[in-house]
N, C-alpha and C positions, 0 to 999 in steps of 0.2 A: 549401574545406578538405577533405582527404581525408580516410578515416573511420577511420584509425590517431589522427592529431591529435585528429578528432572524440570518439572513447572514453577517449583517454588522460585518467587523472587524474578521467574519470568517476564513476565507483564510488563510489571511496573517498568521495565528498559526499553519500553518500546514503543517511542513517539515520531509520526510519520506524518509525510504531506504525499496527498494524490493529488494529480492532476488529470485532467483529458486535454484531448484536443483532436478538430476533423481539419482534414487537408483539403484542398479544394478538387483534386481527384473522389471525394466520399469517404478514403481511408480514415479510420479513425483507429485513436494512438490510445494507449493509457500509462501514465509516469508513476512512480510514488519513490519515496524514499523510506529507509527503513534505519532506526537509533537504538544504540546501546546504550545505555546510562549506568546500571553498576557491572556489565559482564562483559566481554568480547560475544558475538550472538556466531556458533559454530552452526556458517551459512553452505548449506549445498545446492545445487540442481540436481531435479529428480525428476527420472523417466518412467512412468507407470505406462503397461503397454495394455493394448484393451484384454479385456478376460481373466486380467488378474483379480486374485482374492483378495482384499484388502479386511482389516478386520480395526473397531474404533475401539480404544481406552475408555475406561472409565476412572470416576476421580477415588478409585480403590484397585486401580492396576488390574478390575476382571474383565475381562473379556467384554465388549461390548457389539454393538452390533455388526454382522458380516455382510458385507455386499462386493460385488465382482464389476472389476471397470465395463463400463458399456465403451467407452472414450477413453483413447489413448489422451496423455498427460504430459505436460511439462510443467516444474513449478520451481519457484526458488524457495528453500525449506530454512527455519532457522531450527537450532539443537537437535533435533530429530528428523527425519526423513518425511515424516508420517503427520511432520506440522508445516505443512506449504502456508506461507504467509504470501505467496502471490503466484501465480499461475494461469494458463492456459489451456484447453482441450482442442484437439483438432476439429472442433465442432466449429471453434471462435469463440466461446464462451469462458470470460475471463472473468476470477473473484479473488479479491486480497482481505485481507484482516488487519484492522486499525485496533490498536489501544483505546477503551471506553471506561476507563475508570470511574465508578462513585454515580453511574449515572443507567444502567442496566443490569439485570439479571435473569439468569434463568431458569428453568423448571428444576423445583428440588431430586436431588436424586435419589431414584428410590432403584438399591437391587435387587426387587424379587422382577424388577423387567427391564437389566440390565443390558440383555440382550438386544433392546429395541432403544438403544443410545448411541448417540455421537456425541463424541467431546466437541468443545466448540473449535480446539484448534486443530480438527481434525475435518472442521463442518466444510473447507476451501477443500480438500480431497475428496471427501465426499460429492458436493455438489459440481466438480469437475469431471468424476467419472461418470457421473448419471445422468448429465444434463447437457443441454444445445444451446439451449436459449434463456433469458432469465425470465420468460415467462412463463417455463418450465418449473423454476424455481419458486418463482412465486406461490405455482398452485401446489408443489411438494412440503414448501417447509412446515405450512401449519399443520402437517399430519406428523411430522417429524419430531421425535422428543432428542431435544439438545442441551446437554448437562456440561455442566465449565468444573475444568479439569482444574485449576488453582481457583480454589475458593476466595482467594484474595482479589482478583479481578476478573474482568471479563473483555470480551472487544466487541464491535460490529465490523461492519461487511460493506466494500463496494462491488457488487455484483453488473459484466456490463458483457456486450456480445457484439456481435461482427455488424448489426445493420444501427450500431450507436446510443441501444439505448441503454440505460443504468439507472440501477439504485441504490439507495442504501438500506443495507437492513438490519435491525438493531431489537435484541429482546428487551422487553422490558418489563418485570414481574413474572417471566418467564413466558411472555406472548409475541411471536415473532409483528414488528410495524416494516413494513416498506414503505421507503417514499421515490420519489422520482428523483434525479438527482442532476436539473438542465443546466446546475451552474458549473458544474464538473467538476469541484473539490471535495478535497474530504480531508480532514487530520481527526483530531479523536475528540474527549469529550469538553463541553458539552455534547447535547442529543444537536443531532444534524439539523432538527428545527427551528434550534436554539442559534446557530450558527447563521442561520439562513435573517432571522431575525436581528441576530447581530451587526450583518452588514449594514442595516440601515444608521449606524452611528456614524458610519464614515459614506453618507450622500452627496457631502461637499466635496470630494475627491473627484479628478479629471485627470487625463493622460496631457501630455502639455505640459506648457509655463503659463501661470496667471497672471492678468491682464497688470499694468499701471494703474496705479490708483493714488488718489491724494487722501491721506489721514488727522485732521486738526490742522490742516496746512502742511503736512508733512509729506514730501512726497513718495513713495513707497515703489520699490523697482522690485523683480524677483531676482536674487543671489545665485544666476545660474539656470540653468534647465531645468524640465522638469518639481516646478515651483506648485503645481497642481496635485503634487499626491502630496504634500509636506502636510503630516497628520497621519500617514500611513505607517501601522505599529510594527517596529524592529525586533524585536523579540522572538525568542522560539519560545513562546504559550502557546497551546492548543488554538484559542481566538486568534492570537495575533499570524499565527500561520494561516489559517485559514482566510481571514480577510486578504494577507497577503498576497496570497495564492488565486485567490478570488480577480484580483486587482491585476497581478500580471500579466493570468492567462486571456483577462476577459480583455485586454488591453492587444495581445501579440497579435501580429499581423498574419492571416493564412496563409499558409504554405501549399504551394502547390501538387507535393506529393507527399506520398508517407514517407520515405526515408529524410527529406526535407524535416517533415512532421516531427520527428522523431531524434532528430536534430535539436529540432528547436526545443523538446519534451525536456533533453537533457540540459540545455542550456536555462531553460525554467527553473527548472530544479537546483542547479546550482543555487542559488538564493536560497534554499531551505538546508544546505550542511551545514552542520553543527558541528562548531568544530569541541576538541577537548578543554575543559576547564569553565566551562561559563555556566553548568549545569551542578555544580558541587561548590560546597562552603571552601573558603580557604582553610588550606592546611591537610587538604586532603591528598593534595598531592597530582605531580598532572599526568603519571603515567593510567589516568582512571576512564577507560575507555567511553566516556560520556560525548560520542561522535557519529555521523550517519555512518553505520556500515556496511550499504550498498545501496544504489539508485538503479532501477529498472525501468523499462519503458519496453511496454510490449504493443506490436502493431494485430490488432485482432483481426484485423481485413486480409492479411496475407500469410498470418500465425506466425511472426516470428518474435523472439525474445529475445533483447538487448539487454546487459546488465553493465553497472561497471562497480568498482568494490573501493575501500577507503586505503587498500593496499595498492591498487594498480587501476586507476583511473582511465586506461587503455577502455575502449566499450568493445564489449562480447558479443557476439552475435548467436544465436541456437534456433534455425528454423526447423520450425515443426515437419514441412513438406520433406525434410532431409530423414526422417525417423520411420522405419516399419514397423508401426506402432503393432501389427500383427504377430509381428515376431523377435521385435528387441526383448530383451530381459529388464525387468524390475531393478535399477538402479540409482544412486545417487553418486556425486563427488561435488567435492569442495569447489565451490565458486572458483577460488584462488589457489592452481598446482604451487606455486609460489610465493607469499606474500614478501612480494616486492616488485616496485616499482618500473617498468623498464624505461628506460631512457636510451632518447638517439642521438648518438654523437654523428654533428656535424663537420667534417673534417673541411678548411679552408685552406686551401692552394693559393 
């Protein structure tokens, strides 16, 4: 399949919620989840070892530009090997790629300097081999010409590293913006400004139940717990994830350590599966994979990578420390040896 076929129609299936969160040890975690809307998304793990050749697409299948890993790699890739939607370098330097529809773009492509491009969903491999820090990144991307391989869309970027900090970075008219990113979410578009700006619709929200009060002589009790977020938007929209996500994390109590952390990442994120049927018209039918297809949660403090998948909800574990990033091979495999479920029978005596 050439790699026109390959992107086409890509994008559009893939709406995602990050999170962060720091443990009270200093460990800091990063979550996200990752959705299919018209495809199954054929997910691997990929181990790039340092000194490899890596080589980036163009949105005409030539060759585009070559660089050699400085940093060993770990990433989870969707359809291709070569497009990690979220990863790690044993540096701790961690970046994922969000869906940014209708709301960015990038430099037009020109091939007489083909050679001096990266595709965008190529731009997470690249700046995992090259790079340590995202201040690294910072001061690289604006020299960097990054051209988007499906002309029908585009994404941005949470870029974060091992001492907590993160950005987002997002092209727009082809000029890479970063912003700082201390509320620690992300889903996709609007622009991350726009989002940030968002939250202020929902200022009357609190963690709690809201007080008694008397209304025209009426007197008014809250229906239960948690009566202080009632206004908080249920929906998977782009906004309504986000605010949601905003709301939980900034709400969850610390955790003492990072596997604690990382616990908790996973149980966040439940609230953001999506499940099949609620993203397509009736009549379409509900074998239409429109569901998250795997939640990850990587601990950057100790490099290791957690995932779990919509096949086997079991969490994976993949530390970086365990890899001889010197002398492994260049490989990928399927998230899931299996898709299915396992389950433990509990035998009572």
């Amino acid at each position: 399949m050439g790699l026109a076929a390959t992107c086409s129609g890509l994008l559009p299936t893939m709406a995602c919620t990050g999170i962060s969160l720091t443990a009270k040890d200093g460990s800091y975690i990063q979550g996200r989840t990752i959705e299919g809307a018209q495809m199954i998304l054929p997910s691997e793990y990929v181990v790039i070892p340092r000194g490899q050749l890596l080589r980036s697409f163009t949105p005409e299948d030539a060759e585009g530009e070559r660089f050699v890993a400085k940093y060993g790699v770990l990433g989870l890739s969707v359809v291709r090997r070569e497009f990690i939607a979220e990863g790690i370098n044993e540096a701790g330097l961690s970046t994922g790629l969000f869906f940014f529809p209708g709301y960015g773009n990038y430099q037009p492509y020109d091939p007489s300097v083909k050679h001096e491009c990266i595709g965008d969903l190529q731009l997470n491999q690249w700046m995992l081999t090259q790079f340590a820090t995202v201040d690294e990144v910072m001061r690289a991307i604006p020299h960097q010409r990054v051209v988007g391989l499906d002309k029908e869309a585009v994404v941005h970027f949470r870029i974060g590293d091992a001492t907590g900090k993160q950005v987002v970075l997002e092209f727009v008219n082809g000029i890479p913006h970063f912003y700082r990113n201390t509320v620690g979410v992300l889903t996709n578009a609007p622009g991350f400004k726009w989002h940030l700006t968002n939250l202020n619709n929902y200022v009357n929200l609190f963690p709690g139940s809201a007080p008694e009060h008397t209304l025209s002589g009426h007197e008014l009790r809250p229906l239960g717990g948690n009566s202080g977020f009632l206004g908080l938007p249920g929906d998977a929209s782009s906004p309504s994830r986000f605010v949601r996500a905003a709301f939980y994390k900034g709400t969850a109590p610390q955790q003492p350590t990072a596997f604690e952390t990382v616990k908790q990442c996973f149980h966040l994120l439940n609230n953001f599966d999506i499940p099949i049927g609620i993203e397509h018209a009736d009549g379409q039918g509900p074998d239409m994979p429109a569901a998250t297809q795997w939640t990850s949660v990587i601990d950057l403090t100790h490099r290791v990578v957690y995932y779990r998948t919509m096949y086997n909800s079991n969490i994976r574990r993949i530390a970086l420390d365990d890899i001889d990033f010197k002398r492994v091979a260049y490989q990928s495999h399927p998230l899931d040896k299996v898709k299915e479920q396992p389950i433990e029978n509990i035998e009572v005596k």
